[in-house]
N, C-alpha and C positions, 0 to 999 in steps of 0.2 A: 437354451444352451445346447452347441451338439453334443451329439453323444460319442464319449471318446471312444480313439479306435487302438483296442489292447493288440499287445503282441500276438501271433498265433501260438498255439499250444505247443503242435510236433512233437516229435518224438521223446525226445531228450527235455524233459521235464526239469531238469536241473538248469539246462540252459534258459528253458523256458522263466525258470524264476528268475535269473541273473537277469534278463533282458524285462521281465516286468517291473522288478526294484530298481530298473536304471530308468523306467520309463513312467512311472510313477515319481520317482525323484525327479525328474527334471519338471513332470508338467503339474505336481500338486500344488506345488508354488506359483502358478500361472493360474489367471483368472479367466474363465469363460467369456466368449465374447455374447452379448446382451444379443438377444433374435427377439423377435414377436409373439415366439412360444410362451416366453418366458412368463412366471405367472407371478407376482407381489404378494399372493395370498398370504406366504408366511412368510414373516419376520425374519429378518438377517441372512437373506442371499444375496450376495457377494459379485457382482458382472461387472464385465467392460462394455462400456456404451462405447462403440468404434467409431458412430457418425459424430459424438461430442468428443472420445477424445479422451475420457474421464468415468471413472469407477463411478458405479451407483450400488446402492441398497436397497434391499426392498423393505419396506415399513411401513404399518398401518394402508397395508392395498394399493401400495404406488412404489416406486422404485423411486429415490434419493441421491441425488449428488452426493460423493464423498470429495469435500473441497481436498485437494491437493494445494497445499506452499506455493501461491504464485507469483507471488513476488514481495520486497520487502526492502527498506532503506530507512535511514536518519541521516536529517540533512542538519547542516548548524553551519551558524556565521558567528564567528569570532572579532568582525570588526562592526564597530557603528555604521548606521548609515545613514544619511542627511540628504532632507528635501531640497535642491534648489528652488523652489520655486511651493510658494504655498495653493491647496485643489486641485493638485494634481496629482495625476496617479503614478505608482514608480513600483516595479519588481522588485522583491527581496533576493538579490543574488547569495545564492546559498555557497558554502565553500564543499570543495569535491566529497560526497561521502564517503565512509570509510567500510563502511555497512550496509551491501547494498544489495540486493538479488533483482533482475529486472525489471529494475524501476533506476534510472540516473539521469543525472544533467543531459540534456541536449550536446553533441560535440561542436556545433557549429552556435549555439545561443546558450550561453548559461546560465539565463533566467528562466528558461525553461526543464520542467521536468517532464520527463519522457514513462510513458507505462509502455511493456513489449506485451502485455497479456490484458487481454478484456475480463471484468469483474466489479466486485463493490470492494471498496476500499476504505478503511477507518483511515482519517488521519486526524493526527494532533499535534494544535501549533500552539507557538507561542512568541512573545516578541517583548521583549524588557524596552521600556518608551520612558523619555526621558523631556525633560524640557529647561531653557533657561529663562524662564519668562513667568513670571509670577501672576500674570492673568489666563484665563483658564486656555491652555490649548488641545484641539481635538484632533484623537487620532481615528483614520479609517483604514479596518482588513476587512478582503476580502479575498475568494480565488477566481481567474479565470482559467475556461478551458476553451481550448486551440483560438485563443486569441479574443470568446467573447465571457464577459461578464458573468457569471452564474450568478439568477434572482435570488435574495433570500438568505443573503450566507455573509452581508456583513454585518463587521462587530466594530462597533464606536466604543472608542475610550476618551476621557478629558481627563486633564490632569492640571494642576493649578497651583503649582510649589516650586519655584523658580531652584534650580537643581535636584528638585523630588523624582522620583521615579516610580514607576508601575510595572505591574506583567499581567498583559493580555492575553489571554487563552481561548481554546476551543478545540474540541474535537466536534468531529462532523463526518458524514458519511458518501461519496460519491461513485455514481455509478460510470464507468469506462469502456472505452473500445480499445483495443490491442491501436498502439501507437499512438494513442491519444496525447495531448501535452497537457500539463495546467502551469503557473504563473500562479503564486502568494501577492499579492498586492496590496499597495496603503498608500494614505494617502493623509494631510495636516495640514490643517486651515493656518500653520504659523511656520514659519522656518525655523520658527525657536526652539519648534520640537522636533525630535530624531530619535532614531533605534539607538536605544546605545547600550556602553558594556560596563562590566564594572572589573575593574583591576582585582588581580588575586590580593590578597591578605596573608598575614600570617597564620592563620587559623581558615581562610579558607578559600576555595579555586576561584578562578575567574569565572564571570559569567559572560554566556555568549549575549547577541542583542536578537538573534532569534533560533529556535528550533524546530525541525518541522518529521515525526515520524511519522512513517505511512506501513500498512502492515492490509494485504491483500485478502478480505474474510470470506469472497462468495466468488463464484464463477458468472 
């Protein structure tokens, strides 16, 4: 870290303080910027890394990312949604969020969600599936990112109650580049089956047919 540069003494000593307490207040609140000097040896020193952009610590002999809020949103659909066509894959269009910090719909596609910051990202979905069809039908999520497939990340559900319903869930963890996109996808071996909602009640709200919160935990 440099080494800060005080005021000069001079003559006037009383001046001399007024202009240390104005120059101490403005820069103790400002963080060091991180050099090569700098040493991890002990615990809890506090830098700005300038070339990442982001505050680190120093702890256990190494200097640590202090994640900074990079982004954050909840998406939810309010209305059912229905396969045309059964094995085939189809985007959950989400409705605009209401809660969102750089992370949102696409402007020009709004099956797509847009990340402005590269990081690892929790999200957790969910999707209320419904069927009319009393032999068993099967539902498939999964997500892509910028248009291709991610291995490994789908979830089958069947369901076999002709007006029965279910909720599919999952959280899961994805790593991002700053503008990346992803797409929630599904897809149902029957047309009998669909996202659907369930009407509010007297005793209690409506349910969406799906949710999807993302909350940004790593650089």
């Amino acid at each position: 870290m440099p080494i800060p540069v005080l005021p000069p003494i001079g003559n006037d000593l009383t001046q001399w303080g007024r202009l240390l307490t104005q120059y101490l207040r403005i820069n103790l609140a400002k963080l060091g910027f991180q050099t090569a000097d700098d040493n991890p040896s002990e615990d809890g020193i506090i830098l700005w890394d300038r070339s990442e952009a982001y505050p680190v610590v120093s702890k256990s002999n190494e200097f640590r990312q202090v994640v900074l809020e990079g982004g954050h949103a909840k998406f939810i659909r309010t209305t059912a949604q229905t396969a045309a066509l059964a094995d085939t894959a189809y985007s959950i269009t989400y409705d605009a969020p209401t809660n969102k910090y750089k992370i949102d719909r696409d402007a020009t596609n709004n099956e797509r969600i847009v990340f402005e910051e590269e990081g690892e990202y929790l999200l957790s979905f969910t999707s209320e599936i419904t069927s009319s069809s009393a032999s068993d039908v099967k539902f498939y999520f999964w997500v892509a990112k910028n248009g291709t497939n991610i291995s490994n990340l789908t979830m089958v559900k069947t369901i076999h109650n002709n007006g029965g319903t279910m909720l599919a869930s999952r959280a899961f963890l994805l790593e991002l580049a700053a503008n990346d996109y992803i797409e929630m996808k599904w897809a149902v071996d029957s047309t009998n089956g669909s996202l659907g909602v369930t009407a509010a009640t007297s005793f209690s709200p409506a349910s969406p047919s799906s949710t999807l919160a993302i909350t940004r935990i790593h650089a």
